[in-house]
N, C-alpha and C positions, 0 to 999 in steps of 0.2 A: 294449849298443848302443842307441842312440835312435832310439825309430820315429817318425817324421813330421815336421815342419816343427821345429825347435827355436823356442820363444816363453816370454816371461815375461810378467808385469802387473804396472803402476805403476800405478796405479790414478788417473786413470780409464781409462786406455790398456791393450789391449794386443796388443804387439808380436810379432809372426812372420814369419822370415827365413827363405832360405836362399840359399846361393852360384848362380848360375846365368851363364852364357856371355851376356852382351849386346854390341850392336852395340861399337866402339872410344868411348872420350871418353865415355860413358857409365856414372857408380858404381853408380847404382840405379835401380828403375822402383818406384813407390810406389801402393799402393790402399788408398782410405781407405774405411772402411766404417763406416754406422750404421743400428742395428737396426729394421729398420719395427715391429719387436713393442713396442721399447720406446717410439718414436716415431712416430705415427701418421699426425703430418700433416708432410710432404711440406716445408713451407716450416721445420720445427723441424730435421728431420734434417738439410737444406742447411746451415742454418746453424752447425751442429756440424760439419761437414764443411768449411765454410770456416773456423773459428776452428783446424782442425786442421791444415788446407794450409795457413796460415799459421805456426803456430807451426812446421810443420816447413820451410817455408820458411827463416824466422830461424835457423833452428839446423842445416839442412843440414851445412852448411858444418866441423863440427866430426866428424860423423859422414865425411865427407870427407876429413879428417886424418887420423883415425884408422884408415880401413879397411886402408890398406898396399895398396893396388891389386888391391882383391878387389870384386865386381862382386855386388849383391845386389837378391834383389826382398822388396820390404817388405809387408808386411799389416797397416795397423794400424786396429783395430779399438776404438772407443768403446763403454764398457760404463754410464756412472755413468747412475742413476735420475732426474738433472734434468741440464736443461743448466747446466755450471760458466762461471765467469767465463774471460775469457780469457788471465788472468795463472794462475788453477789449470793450465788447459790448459797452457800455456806451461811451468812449472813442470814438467809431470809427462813433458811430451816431452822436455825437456835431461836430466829423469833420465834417460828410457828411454835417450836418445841416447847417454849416458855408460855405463849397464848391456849397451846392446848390442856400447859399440866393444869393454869388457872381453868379452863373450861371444864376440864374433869372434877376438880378437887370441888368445886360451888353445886353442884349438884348433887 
């Protein structure tokens, strides 16, 4: 049996779920998080945090297909030691997208 939130990492991402009861018309509620320890100033994090809302914006939509009408809240969490470009970023979120819909769909 699994204790806690199930998560993996695609590095620089990572991802943790679980199933949770939200409002109707509603797939998922999303929190994006970056590390003040590894990011100090304030305008660096932001802006990691919007290259993140964005790529997950773009790729929504696939994770949305996939879920089978299962209702999730997301946690995902930036780990890499610099800020990456926003085609890495982008990249590393369609993976996660794609490793979580198989993580949800097998259970």
């Amino acid at each position: 049996m699994q204790r806690g939130n199930p998560s993996f990492l695609t590095f620089p991402i990572i991802f943790a779920w679980r199933e949770a009861p939200l409002p109707p018309k509603l797939h998922s509620q999303v929190l994006i998080s970056v590390a003040k320890k590894r990011y100090k100033r304030a305008v660096d994090r932001n802006h990691v945090k919007r290259l993140l809302r964005e790529a997950y914006r773009l790729n929504k939509h696939v994770l949305y297909d996939g879920m089978k009408e299962k209702q999730l809240l997301l946690h995902i969490n930036y780990i890499a030691p610099e800020i990456l470009s926003f085609q890495a970023i982008n990249d590393a979120m369609v993976n996660s997208i794609n490793k979580l819909i198989k993580e949800i769909n097998k259970s």
